[in-house]
C-alpha positions as CSV (number, residue, x, y, z in Angstrom):
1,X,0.0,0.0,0.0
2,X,0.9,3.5,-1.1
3,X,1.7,5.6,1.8
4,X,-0.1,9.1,1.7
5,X,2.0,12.0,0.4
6,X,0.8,15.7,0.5
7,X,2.3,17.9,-1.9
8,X,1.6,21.2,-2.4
9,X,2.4,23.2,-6.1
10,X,0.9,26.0,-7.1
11,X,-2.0,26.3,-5.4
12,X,-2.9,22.4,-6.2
13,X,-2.9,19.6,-3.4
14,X,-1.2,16.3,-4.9
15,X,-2.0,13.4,-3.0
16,X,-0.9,10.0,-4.5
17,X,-0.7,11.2,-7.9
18,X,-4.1,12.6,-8.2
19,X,-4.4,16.7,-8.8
20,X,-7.4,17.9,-6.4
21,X,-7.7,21.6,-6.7
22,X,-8.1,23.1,-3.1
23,X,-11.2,26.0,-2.9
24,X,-12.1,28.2,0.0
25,X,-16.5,29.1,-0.5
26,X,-15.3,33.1,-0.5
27,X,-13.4,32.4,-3.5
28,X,-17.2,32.0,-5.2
29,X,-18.3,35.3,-4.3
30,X,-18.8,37.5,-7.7
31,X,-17.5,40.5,-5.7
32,X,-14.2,38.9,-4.4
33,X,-13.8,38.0,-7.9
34,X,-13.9,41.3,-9.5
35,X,-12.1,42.7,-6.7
36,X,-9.0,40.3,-7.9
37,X,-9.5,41.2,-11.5
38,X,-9.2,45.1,-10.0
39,X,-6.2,43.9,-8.5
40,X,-4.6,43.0,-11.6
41,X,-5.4,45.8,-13.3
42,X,-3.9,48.4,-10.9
43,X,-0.6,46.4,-10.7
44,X,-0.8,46.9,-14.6
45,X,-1.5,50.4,-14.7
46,X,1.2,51.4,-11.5
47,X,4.2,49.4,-13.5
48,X,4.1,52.7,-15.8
49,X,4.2,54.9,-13.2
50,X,7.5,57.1,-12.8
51,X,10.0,55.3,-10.7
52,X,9.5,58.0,-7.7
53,X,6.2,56.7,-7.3
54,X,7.4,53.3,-6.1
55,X,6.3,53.7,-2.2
56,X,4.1,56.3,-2.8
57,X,0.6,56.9,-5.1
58,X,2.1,53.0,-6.9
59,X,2.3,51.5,-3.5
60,X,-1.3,53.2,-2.0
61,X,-2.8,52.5,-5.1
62,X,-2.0,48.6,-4.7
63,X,-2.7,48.1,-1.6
64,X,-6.1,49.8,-1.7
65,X,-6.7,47.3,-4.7
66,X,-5.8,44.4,-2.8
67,X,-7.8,45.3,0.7
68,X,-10.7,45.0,-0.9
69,X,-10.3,41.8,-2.0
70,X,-8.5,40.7,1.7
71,X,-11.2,42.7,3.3
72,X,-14.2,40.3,1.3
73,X,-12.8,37.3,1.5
74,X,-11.5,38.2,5.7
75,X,-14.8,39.2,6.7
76,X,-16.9,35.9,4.8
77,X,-15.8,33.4,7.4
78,X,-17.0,35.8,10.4
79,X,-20.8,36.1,11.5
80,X,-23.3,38.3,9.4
81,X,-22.7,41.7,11.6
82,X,-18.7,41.0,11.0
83,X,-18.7,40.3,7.5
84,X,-21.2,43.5,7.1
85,X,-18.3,45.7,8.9
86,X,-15.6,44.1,6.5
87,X,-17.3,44.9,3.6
88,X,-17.5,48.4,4.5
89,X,-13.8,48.5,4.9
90,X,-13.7,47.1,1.1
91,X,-16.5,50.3,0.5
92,X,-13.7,52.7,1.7
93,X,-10.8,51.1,0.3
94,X,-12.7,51.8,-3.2
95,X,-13.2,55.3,-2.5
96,X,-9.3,55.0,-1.8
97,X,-8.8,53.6,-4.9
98,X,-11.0,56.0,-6.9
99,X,-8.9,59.1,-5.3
100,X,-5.7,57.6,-6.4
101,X,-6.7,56.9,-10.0
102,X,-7.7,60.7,-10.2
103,X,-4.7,61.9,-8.7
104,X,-3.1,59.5,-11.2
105,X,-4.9,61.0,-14.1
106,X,-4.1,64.6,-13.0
107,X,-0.2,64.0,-12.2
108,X,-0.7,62.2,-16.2
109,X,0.5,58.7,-14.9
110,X,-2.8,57.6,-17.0
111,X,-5.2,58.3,-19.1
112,X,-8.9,59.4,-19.5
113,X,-9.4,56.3,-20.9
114,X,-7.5,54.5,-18.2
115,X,-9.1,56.3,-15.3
116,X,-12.4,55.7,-16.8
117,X,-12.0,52.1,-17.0
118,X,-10.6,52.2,-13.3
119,X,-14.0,54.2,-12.3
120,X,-16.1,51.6,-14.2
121,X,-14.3,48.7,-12.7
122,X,-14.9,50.3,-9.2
123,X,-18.3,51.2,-9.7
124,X,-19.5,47.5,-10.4
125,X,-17.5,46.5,-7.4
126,X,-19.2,49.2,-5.3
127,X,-22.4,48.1,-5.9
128,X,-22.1,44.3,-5.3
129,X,-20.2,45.4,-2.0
130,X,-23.4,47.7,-1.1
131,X,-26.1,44.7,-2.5
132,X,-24.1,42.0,-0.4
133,X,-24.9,44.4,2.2
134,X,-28.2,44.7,1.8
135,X,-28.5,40.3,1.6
136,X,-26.8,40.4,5.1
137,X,-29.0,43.4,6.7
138,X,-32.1,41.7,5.3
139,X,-31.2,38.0,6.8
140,X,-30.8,40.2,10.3
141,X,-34.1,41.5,10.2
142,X,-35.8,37.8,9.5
């Protein structure tokens, strides 16, 4: 008999030769998804900043990308009234991120186009932050 092996590559769990793909249930949410895809786009648009923006707006700008998505996926695993206060955490983080996309546009790190697309991006993610809200709210009140 085969003794039981765990290997871990990539994200991927081996375990005697079979692939299993290991999945956490935030990972489903539609908002947590988007948030990531906002991620990778503000890692895109910071690589073109100017090099003295490294640990400033590049850095702010990032890290107000990612909290959203660390703030969704944090607060899922918590009760109702918890996850509701981590999602508005993700709310301001957004705000964060909209402020530094228009100082981004106005210093001309970006463009119209690019800012827009950022505003877009951010929009949709604001409003499945605030109807997630509204779910968790309305499940109190049952």
């Amino acid at each position: 008999m085969e003794s039981e092996k765990w290997k871990v590559e990539s994200g991927v769990v081996t375990k005697n030769k079979l692939m299993e793909e290991v999945k956490f249930n935030f990972e489903d949410l539609k908002v947590y998804q988007k948030a990531l895809d906002f991620t990778d786009f503000t890692y895109e648009l910071t690589s073109g900043f100017p090099a003295i923006e490294r640990y400033g707006l590049s850095s702010q700008f990032n890290r107000a990308a990612v909290s959203i998505a660390l703030n969704t996926s944090e607060g899922s695993g918590d009760t109702d009234s918890q996850f509701h206060r981590f999602l508005q955490i993700a709310e301001d983080s957004v705000r964060e991120c909209v402020t530094c996309s228009t100082i981004a546009l106005r210093r001309n790190y970006i463009s119209i186009v690019e800012n827009n697309r950022a505003r877009v991006m951010l929009l949709e993610i604001l409003k499945m932050i605030r109807s997630l809200q509204r779910y968790l709210k309305s499940k109190k009140e049952k």
